[in-house]
GUDRENMI-388031 format. One record per residue (C-alpha): x, y, z; residue in three letters. Coordinates in steps of 0.5 Angstrom, whole numbers, plus 500, padded with zeros to 3 digits. Example, Ala and Ser with C-alpha at 12.3 -4.5 7.8 and 13.67 -1.06 7.14 Angstrom:
! residues 2
PT   c1   c2   c3  resn
PT  525  491  516   ala
PT  527  498  514   ser
***
This chain:
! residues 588
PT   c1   c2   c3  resn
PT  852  936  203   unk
PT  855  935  209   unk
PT  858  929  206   unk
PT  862  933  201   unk
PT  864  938  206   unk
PT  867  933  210   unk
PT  871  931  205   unk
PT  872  937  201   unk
PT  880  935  200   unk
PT  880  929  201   unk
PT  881  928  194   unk
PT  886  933  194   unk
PT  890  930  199   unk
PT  889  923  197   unk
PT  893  924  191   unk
PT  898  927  194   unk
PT  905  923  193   unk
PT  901  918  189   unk
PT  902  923  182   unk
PT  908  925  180   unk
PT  908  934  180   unk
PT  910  933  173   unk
PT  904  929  171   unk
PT  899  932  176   unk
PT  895  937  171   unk
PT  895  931  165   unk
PT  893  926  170   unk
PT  886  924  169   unk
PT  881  918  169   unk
PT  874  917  164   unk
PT  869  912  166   unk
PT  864  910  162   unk
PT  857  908  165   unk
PT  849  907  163   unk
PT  843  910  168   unk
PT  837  909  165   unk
PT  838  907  157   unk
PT  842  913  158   unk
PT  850  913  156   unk
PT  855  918  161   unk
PT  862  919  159   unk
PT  865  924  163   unk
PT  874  926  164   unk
PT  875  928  171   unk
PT  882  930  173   unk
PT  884  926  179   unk
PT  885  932  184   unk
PT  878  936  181   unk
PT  873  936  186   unk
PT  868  940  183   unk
PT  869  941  175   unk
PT  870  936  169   unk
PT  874  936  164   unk
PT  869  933  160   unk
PT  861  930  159   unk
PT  857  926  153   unk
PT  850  925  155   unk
PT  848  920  148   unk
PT  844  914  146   unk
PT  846  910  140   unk
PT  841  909  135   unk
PT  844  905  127   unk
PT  850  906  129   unk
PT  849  914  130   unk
PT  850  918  137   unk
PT  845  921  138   unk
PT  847  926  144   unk
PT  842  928  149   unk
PT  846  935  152   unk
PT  849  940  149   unk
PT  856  942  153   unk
PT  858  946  148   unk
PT  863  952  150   unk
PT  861  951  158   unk
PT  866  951  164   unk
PT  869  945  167   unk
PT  865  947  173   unk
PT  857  947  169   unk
PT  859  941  165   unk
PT  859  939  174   unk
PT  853  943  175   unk
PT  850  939  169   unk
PT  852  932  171   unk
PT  849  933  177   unk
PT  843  934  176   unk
PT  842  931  170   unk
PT  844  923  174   unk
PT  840  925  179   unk
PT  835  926  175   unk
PT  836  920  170   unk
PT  836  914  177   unk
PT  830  918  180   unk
PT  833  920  186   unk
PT  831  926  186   unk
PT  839  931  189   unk
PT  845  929  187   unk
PT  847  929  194   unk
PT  842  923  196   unk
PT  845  919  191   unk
PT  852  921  193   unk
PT  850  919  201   unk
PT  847  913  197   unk
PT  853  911  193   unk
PT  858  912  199   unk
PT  854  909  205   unk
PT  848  903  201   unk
PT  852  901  195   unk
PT  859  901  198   unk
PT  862  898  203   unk
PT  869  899  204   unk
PT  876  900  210   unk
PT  871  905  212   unk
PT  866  900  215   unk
PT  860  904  215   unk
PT  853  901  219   unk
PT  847  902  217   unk
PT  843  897  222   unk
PT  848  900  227   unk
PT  849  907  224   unk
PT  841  911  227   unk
PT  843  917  222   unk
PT  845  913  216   unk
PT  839  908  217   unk
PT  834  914  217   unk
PT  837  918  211   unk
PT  836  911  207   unk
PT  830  908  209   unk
PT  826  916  208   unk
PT  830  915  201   unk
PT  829  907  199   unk
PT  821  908  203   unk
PT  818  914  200   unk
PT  812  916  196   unk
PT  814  922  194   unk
PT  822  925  193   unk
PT  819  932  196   unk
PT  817  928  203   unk
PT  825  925  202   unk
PT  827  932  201   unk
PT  823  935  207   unk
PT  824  930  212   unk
PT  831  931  211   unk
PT  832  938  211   unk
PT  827  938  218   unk
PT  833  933  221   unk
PT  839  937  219   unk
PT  834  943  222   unk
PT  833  940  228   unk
PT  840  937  229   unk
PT  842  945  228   unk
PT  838  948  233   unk
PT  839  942  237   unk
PT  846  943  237   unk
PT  846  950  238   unk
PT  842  949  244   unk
PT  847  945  247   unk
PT  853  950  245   unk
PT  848  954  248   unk
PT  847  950  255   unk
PT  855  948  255   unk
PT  856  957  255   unk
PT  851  956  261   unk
PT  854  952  264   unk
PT  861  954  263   unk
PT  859  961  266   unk
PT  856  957  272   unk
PT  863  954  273   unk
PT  866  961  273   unk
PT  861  963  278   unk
PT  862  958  282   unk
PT  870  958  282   unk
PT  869  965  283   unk
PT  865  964  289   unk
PT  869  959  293   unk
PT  875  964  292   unk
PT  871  968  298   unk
PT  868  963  302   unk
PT  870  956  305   unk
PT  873  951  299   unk
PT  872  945  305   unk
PT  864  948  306   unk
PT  863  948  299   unk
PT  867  942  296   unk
PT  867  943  289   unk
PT  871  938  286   unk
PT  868  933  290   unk
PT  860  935  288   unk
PT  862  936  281   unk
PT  865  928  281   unk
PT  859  925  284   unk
PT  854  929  279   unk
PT  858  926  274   unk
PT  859  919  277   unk
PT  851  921  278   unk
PT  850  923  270   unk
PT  852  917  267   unk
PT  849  912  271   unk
PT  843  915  269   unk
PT  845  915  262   unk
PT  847  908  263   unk
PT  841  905  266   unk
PT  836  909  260   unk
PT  840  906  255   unk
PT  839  898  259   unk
PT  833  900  260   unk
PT  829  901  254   unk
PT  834  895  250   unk
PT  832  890  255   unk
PT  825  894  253   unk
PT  825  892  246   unk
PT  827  885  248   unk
PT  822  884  252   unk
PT  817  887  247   unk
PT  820  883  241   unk
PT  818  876  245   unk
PT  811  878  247   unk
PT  810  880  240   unk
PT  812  873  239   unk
PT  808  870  244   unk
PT  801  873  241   unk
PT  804  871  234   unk
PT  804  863  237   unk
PT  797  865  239   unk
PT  793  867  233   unk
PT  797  861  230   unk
PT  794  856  235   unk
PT  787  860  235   unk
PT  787  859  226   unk
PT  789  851  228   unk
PT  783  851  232   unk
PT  779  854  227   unk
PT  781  849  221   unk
PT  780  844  226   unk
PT  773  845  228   unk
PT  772  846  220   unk
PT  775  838  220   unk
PT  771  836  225   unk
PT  765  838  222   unk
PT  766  834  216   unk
PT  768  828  219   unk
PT  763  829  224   unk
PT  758  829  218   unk
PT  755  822  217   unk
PT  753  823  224   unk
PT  750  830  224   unk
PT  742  827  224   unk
PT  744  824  230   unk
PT  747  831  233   unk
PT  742  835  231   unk
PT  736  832  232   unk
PT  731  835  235   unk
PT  728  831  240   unk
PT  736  829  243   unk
PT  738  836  244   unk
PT  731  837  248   unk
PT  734  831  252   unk
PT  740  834  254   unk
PT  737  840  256   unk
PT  732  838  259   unk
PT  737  832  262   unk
PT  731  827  261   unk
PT  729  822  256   unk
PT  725  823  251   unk
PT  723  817  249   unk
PT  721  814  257   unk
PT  722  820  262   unk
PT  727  818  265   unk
PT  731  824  269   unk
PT  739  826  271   unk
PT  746  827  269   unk
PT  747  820  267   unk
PT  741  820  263   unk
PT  745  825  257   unk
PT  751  821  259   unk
PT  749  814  256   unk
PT  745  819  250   unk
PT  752  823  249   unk
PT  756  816  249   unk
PT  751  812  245   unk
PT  751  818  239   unk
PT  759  816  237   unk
PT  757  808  238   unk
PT  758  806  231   unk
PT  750  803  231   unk
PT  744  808  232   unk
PT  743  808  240   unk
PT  735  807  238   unk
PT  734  802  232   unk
PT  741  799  233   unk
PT  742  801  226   unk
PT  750  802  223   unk
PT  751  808  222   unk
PT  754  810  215   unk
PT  760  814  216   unk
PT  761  815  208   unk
PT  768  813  205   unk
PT  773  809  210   unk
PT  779  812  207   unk
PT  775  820  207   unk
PT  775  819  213   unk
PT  781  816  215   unk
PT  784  823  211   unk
PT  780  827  216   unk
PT  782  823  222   unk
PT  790  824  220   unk
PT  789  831  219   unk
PT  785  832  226   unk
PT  791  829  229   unk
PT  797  833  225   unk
PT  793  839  227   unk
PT  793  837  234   unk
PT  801  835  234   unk
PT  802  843  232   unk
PT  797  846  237   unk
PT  801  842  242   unk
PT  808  843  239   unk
PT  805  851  239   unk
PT  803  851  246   unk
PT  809  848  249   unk
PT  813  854  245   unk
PT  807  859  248   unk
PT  809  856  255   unk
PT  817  857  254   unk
PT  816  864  252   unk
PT  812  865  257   unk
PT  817  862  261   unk
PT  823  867  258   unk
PT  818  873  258   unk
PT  817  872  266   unk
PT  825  872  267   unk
PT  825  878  262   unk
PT  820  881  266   unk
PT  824  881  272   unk
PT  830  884  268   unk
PT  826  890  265   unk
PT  823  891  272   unk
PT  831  891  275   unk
PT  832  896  269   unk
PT  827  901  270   unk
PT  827  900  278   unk
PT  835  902  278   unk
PT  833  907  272   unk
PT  828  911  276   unk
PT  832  910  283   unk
PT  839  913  279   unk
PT  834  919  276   unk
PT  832  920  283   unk
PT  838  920  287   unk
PT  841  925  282   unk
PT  834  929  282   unk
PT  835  930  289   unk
PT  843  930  289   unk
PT  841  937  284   unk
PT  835  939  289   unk
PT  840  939  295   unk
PT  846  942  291   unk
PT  842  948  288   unk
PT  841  951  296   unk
PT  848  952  296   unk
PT  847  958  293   unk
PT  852  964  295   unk
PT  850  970  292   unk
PT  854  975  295   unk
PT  861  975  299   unk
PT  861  982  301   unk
PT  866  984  296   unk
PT  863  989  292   unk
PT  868  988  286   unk
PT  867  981  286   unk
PT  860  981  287   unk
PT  859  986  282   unk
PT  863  981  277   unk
PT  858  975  280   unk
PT  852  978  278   unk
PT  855  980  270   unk
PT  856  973  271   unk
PT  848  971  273   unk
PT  846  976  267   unk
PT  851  972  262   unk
PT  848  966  265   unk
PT  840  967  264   unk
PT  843  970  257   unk
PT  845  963  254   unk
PT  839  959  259   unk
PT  833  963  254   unk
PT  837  961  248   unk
PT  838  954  249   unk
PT  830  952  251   unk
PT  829  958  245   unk
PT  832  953  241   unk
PT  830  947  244   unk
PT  823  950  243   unk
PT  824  952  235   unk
PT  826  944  235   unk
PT  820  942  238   unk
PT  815  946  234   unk
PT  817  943  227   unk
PT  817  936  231   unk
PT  809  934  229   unk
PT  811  935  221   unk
PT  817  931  222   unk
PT  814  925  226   unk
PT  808  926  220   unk
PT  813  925  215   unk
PT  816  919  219   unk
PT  810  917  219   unk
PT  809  916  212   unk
PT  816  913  211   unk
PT  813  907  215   unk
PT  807  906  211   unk
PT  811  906  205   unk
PT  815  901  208   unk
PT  809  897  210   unk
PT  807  896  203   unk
PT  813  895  201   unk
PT  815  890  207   unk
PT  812  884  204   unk
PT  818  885  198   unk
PT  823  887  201   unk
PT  823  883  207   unk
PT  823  876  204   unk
PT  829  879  199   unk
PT  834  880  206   unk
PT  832  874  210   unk
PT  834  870  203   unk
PT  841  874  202   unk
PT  842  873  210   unk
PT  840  865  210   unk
PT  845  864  206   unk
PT  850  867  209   unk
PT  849  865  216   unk
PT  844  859  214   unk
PT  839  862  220   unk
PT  832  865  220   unk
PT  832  871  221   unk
PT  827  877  222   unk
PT  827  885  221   unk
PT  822  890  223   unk
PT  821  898  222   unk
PT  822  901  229   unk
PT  822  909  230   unk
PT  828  910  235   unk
PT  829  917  240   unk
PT  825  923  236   unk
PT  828  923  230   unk
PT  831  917  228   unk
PT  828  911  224   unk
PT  832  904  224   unk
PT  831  897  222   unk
PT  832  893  228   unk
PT  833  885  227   unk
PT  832  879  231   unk
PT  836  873  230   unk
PT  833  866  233   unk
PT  827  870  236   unk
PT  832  875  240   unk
PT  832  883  239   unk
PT  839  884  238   unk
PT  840  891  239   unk
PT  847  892  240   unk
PT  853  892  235   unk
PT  856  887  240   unk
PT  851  882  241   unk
PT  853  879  234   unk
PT  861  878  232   unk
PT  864  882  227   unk
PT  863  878  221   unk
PT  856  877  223   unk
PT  856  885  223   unk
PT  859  886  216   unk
PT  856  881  212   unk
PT  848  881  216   unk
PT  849  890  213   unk
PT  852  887  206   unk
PT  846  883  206   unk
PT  841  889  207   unk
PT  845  894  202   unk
PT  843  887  197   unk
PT  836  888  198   unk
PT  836  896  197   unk
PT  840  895  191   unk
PT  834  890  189   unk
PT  828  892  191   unk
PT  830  899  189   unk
PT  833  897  183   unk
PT  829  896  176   unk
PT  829  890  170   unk
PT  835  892  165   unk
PT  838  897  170   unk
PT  841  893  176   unk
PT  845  896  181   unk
PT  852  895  183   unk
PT  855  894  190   unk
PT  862  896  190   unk
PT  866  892  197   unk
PT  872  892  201   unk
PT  871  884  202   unk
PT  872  884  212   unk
PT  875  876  209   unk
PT  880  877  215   unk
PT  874  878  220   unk
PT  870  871  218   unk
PT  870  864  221   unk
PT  873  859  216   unk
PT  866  856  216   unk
PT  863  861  214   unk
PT  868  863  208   unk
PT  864  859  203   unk
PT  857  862  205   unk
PT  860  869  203   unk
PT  861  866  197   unk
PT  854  864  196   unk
PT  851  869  198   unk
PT  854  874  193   unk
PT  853  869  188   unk
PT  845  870  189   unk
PT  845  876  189   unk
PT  850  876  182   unk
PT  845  871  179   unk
PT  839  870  182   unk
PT  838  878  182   unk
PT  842  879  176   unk
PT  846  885  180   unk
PT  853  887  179   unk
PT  859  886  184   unk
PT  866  890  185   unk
PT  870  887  189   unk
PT  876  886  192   unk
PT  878  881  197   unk
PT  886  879  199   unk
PT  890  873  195   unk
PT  890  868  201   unk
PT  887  860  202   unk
PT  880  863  204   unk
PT  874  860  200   unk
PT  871  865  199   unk
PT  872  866  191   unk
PT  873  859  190   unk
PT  866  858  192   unk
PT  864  865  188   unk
PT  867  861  182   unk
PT  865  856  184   unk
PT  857  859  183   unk
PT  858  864  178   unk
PT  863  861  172   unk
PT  867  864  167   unk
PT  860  868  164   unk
PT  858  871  171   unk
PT  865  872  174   unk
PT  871  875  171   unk
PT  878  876  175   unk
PT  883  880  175   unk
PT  889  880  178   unk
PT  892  887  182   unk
PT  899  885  183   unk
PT  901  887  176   unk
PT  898  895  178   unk
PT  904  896  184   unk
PT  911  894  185   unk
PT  912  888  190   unk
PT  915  887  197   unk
PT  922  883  197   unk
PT  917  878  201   unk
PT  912  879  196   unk
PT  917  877  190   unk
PT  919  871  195   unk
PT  912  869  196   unk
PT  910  869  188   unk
PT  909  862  187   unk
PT  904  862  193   unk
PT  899  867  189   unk
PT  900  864  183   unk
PT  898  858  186   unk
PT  891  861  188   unk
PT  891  865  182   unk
PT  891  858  178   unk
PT  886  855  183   unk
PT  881  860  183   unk
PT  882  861  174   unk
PT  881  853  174   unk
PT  874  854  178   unk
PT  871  859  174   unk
PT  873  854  168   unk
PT  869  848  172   unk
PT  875  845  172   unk
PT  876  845  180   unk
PT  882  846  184   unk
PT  888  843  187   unk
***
């Protein structure tokens, strides 16, 4: 996979000046892990990427190892190859290398600082895996990516030679004709300025797009909110109604009011139905001047209550219709500035193209140079052909692709009703806010989740602090890790704790939100954090106790700095509150 080809030596190098040379070939680590009722051990030497020094695949049963494999007489590298495929088949993942990616960029957060929300290549490779019928379609999805990247990429290689040579071409050309007539330089900085304009305008353009569309998206869900409010108030109204119904119904007053003429003297008009309509709501019948009974008081007065809450509601709904609608016009107003600035920079850079494409001298009169010209023409056509050949390979395996997409979102619909209540949970604690995150198809080949935090879109990295940004991702790699893990086979985050970058308010909440997901979806958690003042594992203590929380101190693994040993104390402070809080003694 392309994630171990990046860091194919970097376990290698790793190591180095951290094992003495003598110790490098006895230098090993065995870990102990279970995946699916299934016991793995495997020894690996801390330098030896692909090979295995050992590994039992086994089961216990009264006392007695029931060995799943026989690794008998294989070589470190097929105890390797055996080890791949039998984990990937024991989580149900489907390649080793999907639970490689996995492994690294959803159940670990480290100093590497991986976003999934941000990342669009991260975020299609682990939606098509956690939201997928079927591992054949996770596994052709992500081939039919890696393909269409690949020609993608040879399309612009092909496009940069192209357009190398027509730089040459050109170079060649000013030597022989006016450099003052032509101005090279100049042209090429103004269509550089030019490009990136439109680069820049697209980009505004299609967020604000977003935002606009996230907050007429709204406006329609207050809308069919009002109109199930009007239906249960209609039906309300009917019953409170009721004792009145003979009345109402009546066949004799329903001819009076369409007729507009009393039934009973002839007497026609408007006024005529009026004095009826009035009449029919007094509490005595407008004929005999008898009480109209209205059943029980306080059945009524329930009904009553209801009809007016109902009122309340759909008032308090319109007057958010009427400020969305508000925030939408003055949206509006910023997408039409967007498109009209978009369009107008891919004009102006349209006909600067036109313009400059004129200024086309094929011949100098040199016969040499001429000669060298029309090689350079040929070269040219050459690299054009291939990069639309490529562009076109891309676009004729685009429909499965998009297919395939198709039913990734599917699968997450379904899917949605679970695990999006579990993210909202796992994020409110940690930022005591509601908010939202929905499937959005991104560009032609991506696949995201974009989410809105107090009814915004927020589209963009920087609309959010950085410790909103990391913890919000630890959020949604928590509810991966639950929704796609089963009972008694739990998951295991691995994190870097970004304490450095959280707001002291914000300490505590961490401290929560891992919590829940420690004993509320009874996962697992590896973590590190820095010995300091921050309450975060104070409130992690706080929440887990001793059976849920073990604690280990790390500085007796590495020799200390001179201000380090002079700083102890400090660290022996923290350490004895954080191990009184997981006593339920508190701390100082």
């Amino acid at each position: 996979s392309e994630i171990v080809k990046s860091n194919k030596k970097y376990t290698k190098r790793y190591f180095e000046g951290r094992i003495n040379a003598q110790d490098k070939e006895n230098a090993e680590v065995e870990i102990h892990f279970e995946v699916n009722h299934k016991n793995y051990k495997i020894i690996r030497g801390f330098t030896e990427r692909n090979s295995l020094r050992k590994l039992e695949i086994y089961e216990t049963k009264n006392k007695k190892v029931i060995p799943f494999i026989n690794t008998e007489n294989k070589s470190p590298e097929e105890l390797q190859s055996i080890y791949e495929k039998e984990l990937a088949k024991d989580i149900g993942i489907g390649k080793f290398e999907y639970f490689i990616f996995f492994q690294l960029y959803v159940l670990t957060f480290d100093e590497n600082r991986r976003m999934i929300f941000w990342d669009d290549r991260a975020s299609t490779n682990a939606l098509s895996i956690a939201f997928n019928y079927d591992l054949n379609d996770t596994n052709r999805i992500l081939e039919l990516k890696r393909e269409m990247e690949s020609l993608e990429s040879y399309g612009r290689n092909a496009r940069w030679q192209a357009t190398q040579i027509k730089k040459d071409y050109e170079r060649l050309l000013a030597t022989k004709k006016e450099k003052e007539l032509l101005n090279y330089n100049e042209l090429k900085k103004q269509y550089d300025d030019m490009a990136k304009s439109v680069e820049k305008a697209e980009k505004l353009f299609h967020n604000i797009e977003v935002e606009y569309d996230t907050l007429l998206k709204r406006q329609n869900i207050y809308s069919s909110e009002i109109l199930q409010l009007k239906t249960k108030y209609k039906k309300l109204f009917s019953q409170y109604s009721e004792p009145r119904t003979k009345l109402l119904d009546n066949r004799l007053i329903n001819y009076s009011k369409k007729e507009n003429k009393c039934f009973l003297c002839g007497a026609t008009g408007h006024y005529v139905v009026e004095n009826i309509e009035k009449k029919l709501y007094q509490e005595k019948c407008p004929i005999c001047d008898t009480t109209i009974n209205n059943g029980k008081d306080k059945d009524q007065e329930k009904l009553l209550k209801q009809l007016e809450d109902i009122d309340k509601l759909i008032e308090k709904k319109n007057s958010e219709i009427e400020k969305l609608i508000f925030e939408s016009e003055v949206k509006k107003v910023e997408l039409d500035k967007a498109e009209y600035e978009y369009y107008a920079a891919k004009e102006k850079l349209e006909k600067f193209e036109k313009l400059n494409s004129h200024i086309d001298f094929k011949k100098t009169g040199d016969t040499i140079t001429d000669s060298i010209l029309e090689s350079y023409i040929k070269r040219f056509e050459q690299e054009d052909k291939k990069s639309r050949d490529y562009y076109r390979k891309r676009d004729k395996i685009k429909p499965e692709y998009e297919n395939l997409l198709q039913k990734v979102n599917s699968a997450y619909k379904d899917a949605e009703s679970i695990f999006v209540p579990l993210f909202k949970k796992l994020a409110k604690s940690f930022i005591g806010l509601d908010l939202n995150i929905y499937f959005k198809q991104k560009g032609s080949k991506d696949i995201t989740l974009n989410f809105e935090l107090l009814g915004t879109a927020r589209t963009e990295s920087h609309q959010l602090s950085e410790s909103q940004r990391f913890f919000l991702d630890i959020a949604l790699r928590m509810a991966l890790a639950v929704y796609l893990s089963k009972p008694n086979n739990e998951a295991t985050l691995l994190i870097d704790t970004p304490e450095g970058s959280l707001d002291i308010a914000y300490e505590s909440r961490v401290g929560k939100m891992f919590a829940d997901f420690v004993i509320d979806y009874n996962q697992n958690i590896i973590m590190t954090a820095n010995i300091n003042a921050s309450q975060l594992l104070i409130s992690l203590a706080e929440k887990c106790g001793k059976k849920k929380m073990k604690f280990r101190r790390m500085l007796d693994w590495t020799d200390l700095t001179e201000i380090q040993k002079e700083g102890e104390h400090l660290f022996d402070k923290v350490y004895n509150n954080i191990e009184k809080t997981l006593n339920g003694y508190g701390y100082e």
